[in-house]
N, C-alpha and C positions, 0 to 999 in steps of 0.2 A: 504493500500500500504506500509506503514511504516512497519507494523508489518510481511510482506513477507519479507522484505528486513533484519527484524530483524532475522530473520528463514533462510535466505540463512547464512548471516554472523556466524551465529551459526555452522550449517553445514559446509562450512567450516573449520574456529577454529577445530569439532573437527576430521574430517579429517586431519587437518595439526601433531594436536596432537598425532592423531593414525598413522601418518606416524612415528614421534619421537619415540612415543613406540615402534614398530617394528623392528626401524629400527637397529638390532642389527649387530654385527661384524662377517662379514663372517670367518669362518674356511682358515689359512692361511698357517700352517705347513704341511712340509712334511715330510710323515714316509713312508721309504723304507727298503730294510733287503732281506735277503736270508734265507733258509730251507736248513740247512747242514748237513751231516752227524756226529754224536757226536764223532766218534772216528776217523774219516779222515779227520776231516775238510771241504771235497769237496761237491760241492752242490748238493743237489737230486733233477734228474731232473723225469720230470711227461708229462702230457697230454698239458699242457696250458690251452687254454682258453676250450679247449675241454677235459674235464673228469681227470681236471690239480689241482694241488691242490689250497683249498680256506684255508687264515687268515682271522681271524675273533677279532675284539677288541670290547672290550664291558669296556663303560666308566664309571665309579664309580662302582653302584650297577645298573646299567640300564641293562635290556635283550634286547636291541634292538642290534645287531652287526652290525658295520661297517665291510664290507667284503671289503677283497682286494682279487683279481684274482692275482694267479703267473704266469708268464712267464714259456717257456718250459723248463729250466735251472736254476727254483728255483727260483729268484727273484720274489719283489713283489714292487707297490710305491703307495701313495698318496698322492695327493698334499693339498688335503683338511679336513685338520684334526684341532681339536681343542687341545689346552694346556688341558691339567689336567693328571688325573689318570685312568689308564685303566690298563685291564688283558686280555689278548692274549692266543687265538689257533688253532692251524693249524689244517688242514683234509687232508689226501692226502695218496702215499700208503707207510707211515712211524709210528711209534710211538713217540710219544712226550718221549724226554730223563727225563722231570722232570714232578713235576707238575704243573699246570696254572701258568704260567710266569703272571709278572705285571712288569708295567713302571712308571715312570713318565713323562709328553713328556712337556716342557717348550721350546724347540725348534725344532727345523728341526731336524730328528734323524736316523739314520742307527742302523739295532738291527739285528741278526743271531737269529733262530729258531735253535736250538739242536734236532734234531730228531734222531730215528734208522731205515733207510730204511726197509723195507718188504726183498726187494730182492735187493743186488750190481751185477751192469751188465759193464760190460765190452766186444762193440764189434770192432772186427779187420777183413781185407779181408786175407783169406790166398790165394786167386787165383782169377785171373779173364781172361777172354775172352772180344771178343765185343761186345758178349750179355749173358754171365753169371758168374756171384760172387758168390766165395764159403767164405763165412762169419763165422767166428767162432765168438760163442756168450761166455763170460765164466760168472757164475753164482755163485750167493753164497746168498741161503736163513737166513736171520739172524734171526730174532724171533722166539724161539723154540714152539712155539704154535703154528706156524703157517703151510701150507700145499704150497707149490711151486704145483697150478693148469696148469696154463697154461705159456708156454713160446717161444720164436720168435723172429722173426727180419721185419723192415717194413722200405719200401724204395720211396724215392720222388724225383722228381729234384725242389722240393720245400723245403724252413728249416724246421727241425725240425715236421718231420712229425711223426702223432703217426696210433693206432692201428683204429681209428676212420675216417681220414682225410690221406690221401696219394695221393694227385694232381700227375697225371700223374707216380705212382706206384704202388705198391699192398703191401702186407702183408702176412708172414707166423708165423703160429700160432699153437704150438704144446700142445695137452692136455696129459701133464705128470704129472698128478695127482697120477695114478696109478702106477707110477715108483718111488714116494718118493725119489726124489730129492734133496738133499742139497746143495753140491758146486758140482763145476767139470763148463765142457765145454762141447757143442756142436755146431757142423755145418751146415751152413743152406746154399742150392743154391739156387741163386737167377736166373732165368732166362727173356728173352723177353726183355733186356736192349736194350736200341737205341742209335747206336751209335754218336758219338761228342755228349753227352750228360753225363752233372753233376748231380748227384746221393747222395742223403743225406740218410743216413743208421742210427738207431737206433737200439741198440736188445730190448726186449720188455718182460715183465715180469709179469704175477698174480698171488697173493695168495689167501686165504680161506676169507683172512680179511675182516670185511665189509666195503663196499662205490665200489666197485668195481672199485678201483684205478690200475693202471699200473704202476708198474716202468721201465724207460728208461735211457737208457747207454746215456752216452754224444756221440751226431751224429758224423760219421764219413764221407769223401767226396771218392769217386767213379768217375773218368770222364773215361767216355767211348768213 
């Protein structure tokens, strides 16, 4: 009987010990930051959580990455990061301006991503009806390796919708691959709008690159 009671007492013990061990300090920093354009400053926006760009930090010499998902407007946060040394990189439909950035993160920290967009989109209404928007998209492919495939505009009474997800919209999608496209504009009608209804408008943009990312203009509002 003695000798059970010696064998639980142990048990214990080293349970309690293997809780100390363990019990390490959770990840308390946060690191936030945006993916900007290197030569405008403004941020490049993408898909989101759907086909949107990923940062990726990878701490010392470790392959395992910590991802962060961007928002539709380039941001990105986490709140569960550990202090040291890491090197950072973005995916999305841009180039990295330099090579693999590194940090040091000793506290809570805000960091800009320098990219070069695929394609700069900018879109504006130039007419509208109570059920149709004539949308001009203007375009301008930047990386000269690259091929402007496809291009468009996609519309929601939901934010920020892309070429994937449009709640209560649709999407138009022009393949001008075979027109060799660089800058310029074009107009896109939208129809089948409903009226007293708010309209979130994107122009929409792909190249040759791979990840088959999109680039998207900062949304514009519509009330019809």
């Amino acid at each position: 009987m003695k000798m059970k009671n010696i064998l639980c007492f142990l048990l214990i013990l080293l349970s309690f010990n293997g809780c100390k061990i363990d019990n390490y300090a959770e990840p308390d920093l946060t690191v936030s930051g945006r993916i900007i354009d290197s030569e405008t400053n403004t941020p490049i926006e993408s898909g989101g959580s759907n086909g949107g760009a990923i940062v990726k930090f990878y701490q010392g010499s470790s392959a395992q990455a910590l991802l962060f998902k961007t928002l539709p407007d380039g941001s990105f946060t986490n709140s569960r990061v550990f202090a040291g040394s890491y090197r950072y990189v973005a995916e999305g439909p841009f180039q990295i301006a330099t090579d693999t950035p590194s940090i040091v993160i000793k506290a809570s920290t805000a960091i800009d991503i320098k990219t070069i967009p695929n394609v700069r989109l900018k879109a504006s209404v130039v007419s509208h009806t109570d059920t149709t928007a004539v949308i001009k998209v203007e375009y301008e492919k930047v990386p000269a390796g690259q091929k402007l495939v496809r291009l468009g505009v996609v519309w929601s009474n939901v934010i920020h919708p892309n070429v994937f997800t449009f709640t209560g919209g649709n999407s138009i999608t022009e393949n001008v691959q075979s027109l060799n496209l660089t800058t310029g504009e074009r107009e896109f009608t939208i129809s089948k709008l409903k009226s007293n209804t708010k309209y979130y408008i994107r122009a929409s943009a792909l190249t040759n690159a791979p990840g088959n990312y999109y680039n998207y203009s900062t949304q514009i509002e519509l009330q019809e």
